[in-house]
Backbone as a printed PyTorch tensor [residue, N CA C, xyz], in Angstrom:
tensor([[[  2.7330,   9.5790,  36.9200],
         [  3.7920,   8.8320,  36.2880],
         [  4.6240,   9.7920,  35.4390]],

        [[  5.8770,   9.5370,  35.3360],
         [  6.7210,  10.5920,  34.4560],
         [  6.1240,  10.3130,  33.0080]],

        [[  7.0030,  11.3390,  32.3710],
         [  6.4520,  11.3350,  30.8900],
         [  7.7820,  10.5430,  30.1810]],

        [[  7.1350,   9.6960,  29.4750],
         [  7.9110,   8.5070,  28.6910],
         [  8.3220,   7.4320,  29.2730]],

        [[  7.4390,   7.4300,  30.2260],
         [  7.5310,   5.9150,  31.2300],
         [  6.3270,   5.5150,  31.1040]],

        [[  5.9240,   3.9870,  31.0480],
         [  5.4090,   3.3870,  31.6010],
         [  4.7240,   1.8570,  31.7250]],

        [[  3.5820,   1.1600,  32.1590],
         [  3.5120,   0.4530,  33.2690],
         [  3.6610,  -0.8390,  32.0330]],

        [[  3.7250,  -2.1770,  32.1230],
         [  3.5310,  -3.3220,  31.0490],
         [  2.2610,  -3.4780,  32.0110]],

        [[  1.4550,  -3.9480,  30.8900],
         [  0.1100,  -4.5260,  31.2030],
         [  0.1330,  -6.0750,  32.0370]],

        [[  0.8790,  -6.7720,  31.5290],
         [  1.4690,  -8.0710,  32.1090],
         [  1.6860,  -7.9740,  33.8250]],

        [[  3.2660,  -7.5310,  33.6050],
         [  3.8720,  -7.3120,  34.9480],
         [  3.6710,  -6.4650,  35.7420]],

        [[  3.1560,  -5.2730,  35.1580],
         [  3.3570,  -3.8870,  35.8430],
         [  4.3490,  -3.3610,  35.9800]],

        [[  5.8630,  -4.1040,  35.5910],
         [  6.8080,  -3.3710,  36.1350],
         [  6.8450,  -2.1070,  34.5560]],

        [[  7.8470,  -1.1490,  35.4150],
         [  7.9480,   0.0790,  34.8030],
         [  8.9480,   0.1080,  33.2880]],

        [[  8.8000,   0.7030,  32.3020],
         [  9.9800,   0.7060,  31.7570],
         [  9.6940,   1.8320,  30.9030]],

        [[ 10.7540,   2.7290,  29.9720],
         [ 10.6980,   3.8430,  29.3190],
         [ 10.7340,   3.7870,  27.9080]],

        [[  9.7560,   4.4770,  27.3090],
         [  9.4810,   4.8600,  26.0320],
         [ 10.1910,   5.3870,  25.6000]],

        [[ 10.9820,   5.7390,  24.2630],
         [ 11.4590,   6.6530,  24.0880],
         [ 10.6160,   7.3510,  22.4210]],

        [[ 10.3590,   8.7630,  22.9120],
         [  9.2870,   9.3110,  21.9550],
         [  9.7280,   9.5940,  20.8990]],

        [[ 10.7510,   9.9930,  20.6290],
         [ 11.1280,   9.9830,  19.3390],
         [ 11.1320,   8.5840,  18.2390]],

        [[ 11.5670,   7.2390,  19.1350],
         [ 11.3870,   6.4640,  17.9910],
         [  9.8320,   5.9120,  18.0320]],

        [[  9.1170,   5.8390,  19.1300],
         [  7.6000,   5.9960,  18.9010],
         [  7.0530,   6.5430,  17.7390]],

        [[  7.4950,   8.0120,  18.2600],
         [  6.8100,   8.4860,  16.6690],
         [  7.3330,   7.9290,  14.9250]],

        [[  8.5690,   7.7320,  15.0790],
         [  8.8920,   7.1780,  14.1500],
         [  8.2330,   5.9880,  13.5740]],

        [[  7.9680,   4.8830,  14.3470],
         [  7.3850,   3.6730,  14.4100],
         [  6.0790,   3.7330,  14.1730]],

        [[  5.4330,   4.8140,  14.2400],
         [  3.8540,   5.3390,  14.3070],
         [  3.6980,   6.2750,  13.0030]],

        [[  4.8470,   6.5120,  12.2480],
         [  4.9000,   7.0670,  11.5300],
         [  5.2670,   6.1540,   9.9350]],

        [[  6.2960,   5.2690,  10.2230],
         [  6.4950,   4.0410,   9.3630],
         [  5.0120,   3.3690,   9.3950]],

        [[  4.6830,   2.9410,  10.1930],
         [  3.3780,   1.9120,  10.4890],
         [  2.1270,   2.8560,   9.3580]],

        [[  1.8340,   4.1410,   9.6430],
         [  1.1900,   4.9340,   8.9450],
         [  1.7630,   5.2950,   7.4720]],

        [[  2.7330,   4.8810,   7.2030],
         [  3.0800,   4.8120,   5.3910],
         [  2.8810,   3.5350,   5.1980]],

        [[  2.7330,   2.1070,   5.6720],
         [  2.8060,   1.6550,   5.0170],
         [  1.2020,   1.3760,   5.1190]],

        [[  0.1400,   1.7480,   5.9300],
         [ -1.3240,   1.7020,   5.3530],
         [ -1.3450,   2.6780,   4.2960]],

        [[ -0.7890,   3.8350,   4.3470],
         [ -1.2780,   4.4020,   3.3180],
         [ -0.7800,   3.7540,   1.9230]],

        [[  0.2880,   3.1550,   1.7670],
         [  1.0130,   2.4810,   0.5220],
         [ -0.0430,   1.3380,   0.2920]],

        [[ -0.9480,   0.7050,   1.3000],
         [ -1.4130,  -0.2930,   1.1030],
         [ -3.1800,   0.0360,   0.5450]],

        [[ -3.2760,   0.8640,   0.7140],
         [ -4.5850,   1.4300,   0.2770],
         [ -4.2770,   2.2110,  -1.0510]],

        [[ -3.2220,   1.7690,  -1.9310],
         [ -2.9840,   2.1000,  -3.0580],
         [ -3.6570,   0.6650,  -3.9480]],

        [[ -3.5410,  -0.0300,  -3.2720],
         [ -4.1630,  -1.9610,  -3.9990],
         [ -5.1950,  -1.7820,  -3.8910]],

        [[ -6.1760,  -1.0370,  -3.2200],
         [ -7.9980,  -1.0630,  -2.7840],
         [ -8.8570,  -0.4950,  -4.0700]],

        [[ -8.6680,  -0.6090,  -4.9100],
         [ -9.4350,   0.5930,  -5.8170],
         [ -9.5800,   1.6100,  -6.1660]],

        [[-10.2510,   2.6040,  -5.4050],
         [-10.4890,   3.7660,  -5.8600],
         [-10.3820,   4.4210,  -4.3690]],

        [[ -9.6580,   3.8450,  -3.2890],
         [ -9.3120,   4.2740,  -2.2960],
         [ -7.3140,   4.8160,  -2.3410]],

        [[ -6.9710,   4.8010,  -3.5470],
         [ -5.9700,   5.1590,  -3.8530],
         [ -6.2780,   6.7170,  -4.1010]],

        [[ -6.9470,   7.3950,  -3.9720],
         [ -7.7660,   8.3880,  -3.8640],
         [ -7.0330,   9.3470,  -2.5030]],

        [[ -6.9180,   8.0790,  -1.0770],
         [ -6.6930,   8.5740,  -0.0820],
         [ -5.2100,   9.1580,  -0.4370]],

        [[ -4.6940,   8.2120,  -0.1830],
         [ -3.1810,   8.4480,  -0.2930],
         [ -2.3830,   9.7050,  -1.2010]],

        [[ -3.1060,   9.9200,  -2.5380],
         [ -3.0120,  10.8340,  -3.4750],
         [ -3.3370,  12.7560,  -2.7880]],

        [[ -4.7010,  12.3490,  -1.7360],
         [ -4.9060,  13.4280,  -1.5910],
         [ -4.1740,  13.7910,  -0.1120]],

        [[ -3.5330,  12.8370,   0.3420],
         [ -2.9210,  13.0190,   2.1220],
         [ -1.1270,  12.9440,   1.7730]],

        [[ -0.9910,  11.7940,   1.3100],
         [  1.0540,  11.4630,   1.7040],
         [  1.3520,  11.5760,   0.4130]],

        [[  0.7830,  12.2910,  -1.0250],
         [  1.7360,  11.6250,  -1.9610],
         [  3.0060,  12.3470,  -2.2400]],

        [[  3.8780,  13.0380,  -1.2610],
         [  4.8150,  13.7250,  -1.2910],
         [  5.8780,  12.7340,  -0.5270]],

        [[  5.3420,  12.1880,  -0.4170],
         [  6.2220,  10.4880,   0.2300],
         [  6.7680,   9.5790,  -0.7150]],

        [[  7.6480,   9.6250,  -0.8040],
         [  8.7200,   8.4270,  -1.8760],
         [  7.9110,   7.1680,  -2.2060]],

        [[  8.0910,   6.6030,  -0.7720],
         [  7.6970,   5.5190,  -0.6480],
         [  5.7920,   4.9510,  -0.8600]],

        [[  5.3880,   6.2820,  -0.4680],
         [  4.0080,   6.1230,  -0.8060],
         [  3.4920,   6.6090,  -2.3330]],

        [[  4.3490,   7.4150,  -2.7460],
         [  4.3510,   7.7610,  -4.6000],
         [  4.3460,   6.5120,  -4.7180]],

        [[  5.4740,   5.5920,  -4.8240],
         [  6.0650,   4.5680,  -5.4190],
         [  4.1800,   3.9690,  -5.6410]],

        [[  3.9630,   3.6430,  -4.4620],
         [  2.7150,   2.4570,  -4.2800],
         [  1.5960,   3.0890,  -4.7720]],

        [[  1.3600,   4.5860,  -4.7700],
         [  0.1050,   5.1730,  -5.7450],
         [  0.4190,   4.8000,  -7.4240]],

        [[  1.8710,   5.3670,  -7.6890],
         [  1.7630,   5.0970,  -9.2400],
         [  1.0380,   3.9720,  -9.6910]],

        [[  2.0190,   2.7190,  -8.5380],
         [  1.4160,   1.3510,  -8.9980],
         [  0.6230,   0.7180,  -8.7070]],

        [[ -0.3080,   1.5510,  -7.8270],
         [ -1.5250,   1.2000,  -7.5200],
         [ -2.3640,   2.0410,  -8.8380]],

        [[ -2.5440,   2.7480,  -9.1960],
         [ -3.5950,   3.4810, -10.2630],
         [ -2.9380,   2.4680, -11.9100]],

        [[ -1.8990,   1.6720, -11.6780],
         [ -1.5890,   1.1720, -13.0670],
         [ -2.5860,   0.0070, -13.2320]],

        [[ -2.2540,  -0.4230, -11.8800],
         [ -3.0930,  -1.8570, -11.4850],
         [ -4.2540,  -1.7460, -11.7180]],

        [[ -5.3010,  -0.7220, -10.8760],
         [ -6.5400,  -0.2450, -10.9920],
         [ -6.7140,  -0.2280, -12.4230]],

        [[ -6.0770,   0.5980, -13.5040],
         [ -6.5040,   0.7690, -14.8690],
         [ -6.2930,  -0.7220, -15.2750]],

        [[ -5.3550,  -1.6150, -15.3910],
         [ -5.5100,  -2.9410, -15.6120],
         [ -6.9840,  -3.9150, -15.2500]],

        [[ -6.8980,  -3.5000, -13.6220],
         [ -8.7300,  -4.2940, -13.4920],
         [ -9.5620,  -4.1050, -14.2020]],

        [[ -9.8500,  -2.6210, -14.9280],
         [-10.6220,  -1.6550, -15.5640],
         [-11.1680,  -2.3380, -16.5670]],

        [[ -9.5780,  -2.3600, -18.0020],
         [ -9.2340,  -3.0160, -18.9720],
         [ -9.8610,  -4.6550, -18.8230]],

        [[ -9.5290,  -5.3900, -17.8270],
         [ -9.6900,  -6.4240, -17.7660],
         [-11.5160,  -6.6270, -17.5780]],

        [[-11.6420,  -5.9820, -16.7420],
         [-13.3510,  -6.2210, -17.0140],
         [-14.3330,  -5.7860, -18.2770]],

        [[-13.7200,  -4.6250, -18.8710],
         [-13.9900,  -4.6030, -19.9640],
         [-14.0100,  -5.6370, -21.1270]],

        [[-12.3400,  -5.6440, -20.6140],
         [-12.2310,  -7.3980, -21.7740],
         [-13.0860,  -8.5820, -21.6780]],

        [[-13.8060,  -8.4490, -20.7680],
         [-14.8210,  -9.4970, -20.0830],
         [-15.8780,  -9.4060, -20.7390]],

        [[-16.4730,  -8.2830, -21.1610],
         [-17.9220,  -8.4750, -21.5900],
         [-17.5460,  -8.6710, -23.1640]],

        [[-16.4450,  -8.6570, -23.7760],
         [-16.3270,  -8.9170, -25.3390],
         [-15.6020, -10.6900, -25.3820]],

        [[-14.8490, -10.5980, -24.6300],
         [-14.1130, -12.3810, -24.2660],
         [-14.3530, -12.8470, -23.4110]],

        [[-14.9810, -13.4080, -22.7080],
         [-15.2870, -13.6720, -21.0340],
         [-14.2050, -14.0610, -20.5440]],

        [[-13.5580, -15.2590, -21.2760],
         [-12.6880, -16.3020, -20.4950],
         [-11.4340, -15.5860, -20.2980]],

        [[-10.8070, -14.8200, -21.6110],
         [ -9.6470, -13.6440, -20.9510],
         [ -9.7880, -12.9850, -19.9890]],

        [[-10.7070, -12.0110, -20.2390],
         [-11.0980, -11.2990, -19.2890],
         [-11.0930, -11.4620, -17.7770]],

        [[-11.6930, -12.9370, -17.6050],
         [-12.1680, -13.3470, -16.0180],
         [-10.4610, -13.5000, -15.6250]],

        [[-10.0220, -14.3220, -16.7370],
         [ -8.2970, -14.6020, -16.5980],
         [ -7.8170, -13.7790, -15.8820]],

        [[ -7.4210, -13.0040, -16.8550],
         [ -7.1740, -11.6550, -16.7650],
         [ -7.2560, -10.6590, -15.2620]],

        [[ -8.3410, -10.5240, -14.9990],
         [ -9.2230, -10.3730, -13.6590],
         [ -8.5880, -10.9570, -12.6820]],

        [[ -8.4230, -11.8590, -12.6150],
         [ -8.2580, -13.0630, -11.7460],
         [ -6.2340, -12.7310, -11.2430]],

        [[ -5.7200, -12.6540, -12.3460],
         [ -4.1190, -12.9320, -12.1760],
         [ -4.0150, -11.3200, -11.9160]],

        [[ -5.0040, -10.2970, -11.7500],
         [ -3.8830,  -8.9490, -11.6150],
         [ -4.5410,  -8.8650, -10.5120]],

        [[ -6.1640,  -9.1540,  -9.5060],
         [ -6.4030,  -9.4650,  -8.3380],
         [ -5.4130, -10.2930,  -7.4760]],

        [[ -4.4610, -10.9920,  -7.8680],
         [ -4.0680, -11.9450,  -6.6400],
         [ -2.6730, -11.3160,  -6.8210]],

        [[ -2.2900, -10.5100,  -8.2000],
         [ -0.8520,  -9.3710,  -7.8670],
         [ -1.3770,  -8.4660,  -6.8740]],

        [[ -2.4760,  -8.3030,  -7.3220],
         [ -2.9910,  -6.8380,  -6.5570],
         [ -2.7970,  -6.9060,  -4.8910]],

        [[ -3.5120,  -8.2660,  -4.5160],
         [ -3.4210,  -8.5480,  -3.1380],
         [ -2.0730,  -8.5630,  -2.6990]],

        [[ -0.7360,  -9.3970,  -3.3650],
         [  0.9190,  -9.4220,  -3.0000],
         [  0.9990,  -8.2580,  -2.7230]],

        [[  0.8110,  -7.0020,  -3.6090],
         [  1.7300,  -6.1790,  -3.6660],
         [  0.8460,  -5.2970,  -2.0990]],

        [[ -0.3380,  -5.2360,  -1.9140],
         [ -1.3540,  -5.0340,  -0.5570],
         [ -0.0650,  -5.2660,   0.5700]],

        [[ -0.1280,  -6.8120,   0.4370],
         [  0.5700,  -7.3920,   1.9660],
         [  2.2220,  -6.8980,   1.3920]],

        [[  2.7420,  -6.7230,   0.8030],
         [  4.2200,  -6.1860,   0.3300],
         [  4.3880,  -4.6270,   1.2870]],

        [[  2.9710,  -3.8590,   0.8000],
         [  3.2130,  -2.4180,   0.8640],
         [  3.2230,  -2.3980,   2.6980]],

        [[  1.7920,  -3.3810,   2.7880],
         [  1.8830,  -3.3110,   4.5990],
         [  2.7550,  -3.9750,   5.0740]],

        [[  4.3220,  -4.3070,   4.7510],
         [  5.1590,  -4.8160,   5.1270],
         [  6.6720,  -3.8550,   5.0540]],

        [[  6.2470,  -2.8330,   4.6250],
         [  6.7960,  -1.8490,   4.2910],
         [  7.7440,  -2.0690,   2.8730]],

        [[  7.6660,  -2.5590,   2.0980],
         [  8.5560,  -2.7780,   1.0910],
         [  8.1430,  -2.1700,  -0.3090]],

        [[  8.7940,  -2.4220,  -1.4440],
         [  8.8380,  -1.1010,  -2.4660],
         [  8.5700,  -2.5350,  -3.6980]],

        [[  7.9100,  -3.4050,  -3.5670],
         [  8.1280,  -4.5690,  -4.3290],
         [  7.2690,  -4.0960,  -5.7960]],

        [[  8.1980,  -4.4430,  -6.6500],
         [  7.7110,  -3.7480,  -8.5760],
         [  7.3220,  -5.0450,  -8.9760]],

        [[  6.3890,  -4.5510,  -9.4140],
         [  5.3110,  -6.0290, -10.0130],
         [  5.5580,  -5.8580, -11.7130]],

        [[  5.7450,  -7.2500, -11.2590],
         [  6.5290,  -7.3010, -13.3130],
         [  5.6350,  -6.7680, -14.5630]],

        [[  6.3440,  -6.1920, -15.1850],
         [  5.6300,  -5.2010, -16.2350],
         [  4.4090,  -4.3230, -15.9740]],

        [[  3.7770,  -4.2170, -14.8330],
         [  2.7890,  -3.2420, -14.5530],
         [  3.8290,  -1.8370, -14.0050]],

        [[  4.9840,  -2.7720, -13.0680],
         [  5.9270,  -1.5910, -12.1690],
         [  6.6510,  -0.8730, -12.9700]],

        [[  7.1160,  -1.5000, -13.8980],
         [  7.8970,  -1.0970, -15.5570],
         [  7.0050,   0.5330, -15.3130]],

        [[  6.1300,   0.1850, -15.9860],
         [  4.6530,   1.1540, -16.4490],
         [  4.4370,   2.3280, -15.6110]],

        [[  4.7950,   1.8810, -14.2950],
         [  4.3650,   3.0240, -13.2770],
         [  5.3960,   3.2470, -12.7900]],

        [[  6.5540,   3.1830, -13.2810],
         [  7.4710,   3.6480, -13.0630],
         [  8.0880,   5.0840, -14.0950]],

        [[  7.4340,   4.8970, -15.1030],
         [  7.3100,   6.0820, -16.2810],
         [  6.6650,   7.2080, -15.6980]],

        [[  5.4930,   7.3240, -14.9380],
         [  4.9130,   8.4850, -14.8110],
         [  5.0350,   9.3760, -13.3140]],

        [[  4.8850,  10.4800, -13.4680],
         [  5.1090,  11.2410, -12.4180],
         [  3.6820,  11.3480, -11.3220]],

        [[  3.7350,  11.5890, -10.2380],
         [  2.2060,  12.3520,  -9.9810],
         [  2.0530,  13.7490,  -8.9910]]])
C-alpha cells in the first residue's frame, strides 16, 4: 500500500492520510493528557519533568501544583476543623476534576482565585 494511504476498517475503501496534520493531531491529543495529569496529584511530576516548555502545558502545571497545595492545606485543615476541612476538600476536588476534563479538552480554563495564584509564578 502507498505511504499515507489507507484502508477504512468499515468499507475498505481507500482514502489518504495526510502526515503532517496526523502528527499534529497526535501531538495536540498528547498536550492535552499531559495538561490533564496536572489535576492527578503528584503525577504533575510527569508533565514538569517531560513538556513543561509548553505554554499550554505550563499554564496547567502552575495550576495544577496550586490546586495540589490547596488539597494539602485542606486536609490539614481537617484534622484541626473537620467540617471545613472535608468542605474544603470536597469543593477544590470537584474544581480539580473541571479543570481535568477542561485540560483534556484542550482549553486554558483559570479557576477562580486559585488561577489568580498560579498565574504569579514562573516554573
Amino acid at each position: 500500500m502507498d505511504r499515507g494511504k489507507s484502508r477504512c476498517n468499515n468499507c475498505k475503501m481507500l482514502y489518504h492520510i495526510n502526515m503532517a496534520e496526523e502528527k499534529q493531531i497526535l501531538d495536540m491529543e498528547e498536550k492535552n493528557v499531559f495538561a490533564a495529569l496536572c489535576y492527578v496529584g503528584v503525577l504533575v511530576l510527569v508533565p514538569i519533568l517531560v513538556r513543561k516548555d509548553d505554554p499550554f502545558v505550563n499554564w496547567h502545571i502552575r495550576q495544577g501544583l496550586v490546586v495540589l497545595g490547596v488539597l494539602i492545606v485542606s486536609l490539614l485543615a481537617s484534622a484541626w476543623i473537620e467540617v471545613v476541612g472535608n468542605v474544603l476538600f470536597l469543593v477544590v476536588m470537584i474544581v480539580d476534576i473541571i479543570a481535568l476534563v477542561q485540560a483534556l479538552m484542550g482549553k486554558s480554563w483559570k479557576i477562580p482565585l486559585l488561577g489568580t495564584l498560579a498565574s504569579k509564578f514562573r516554573i
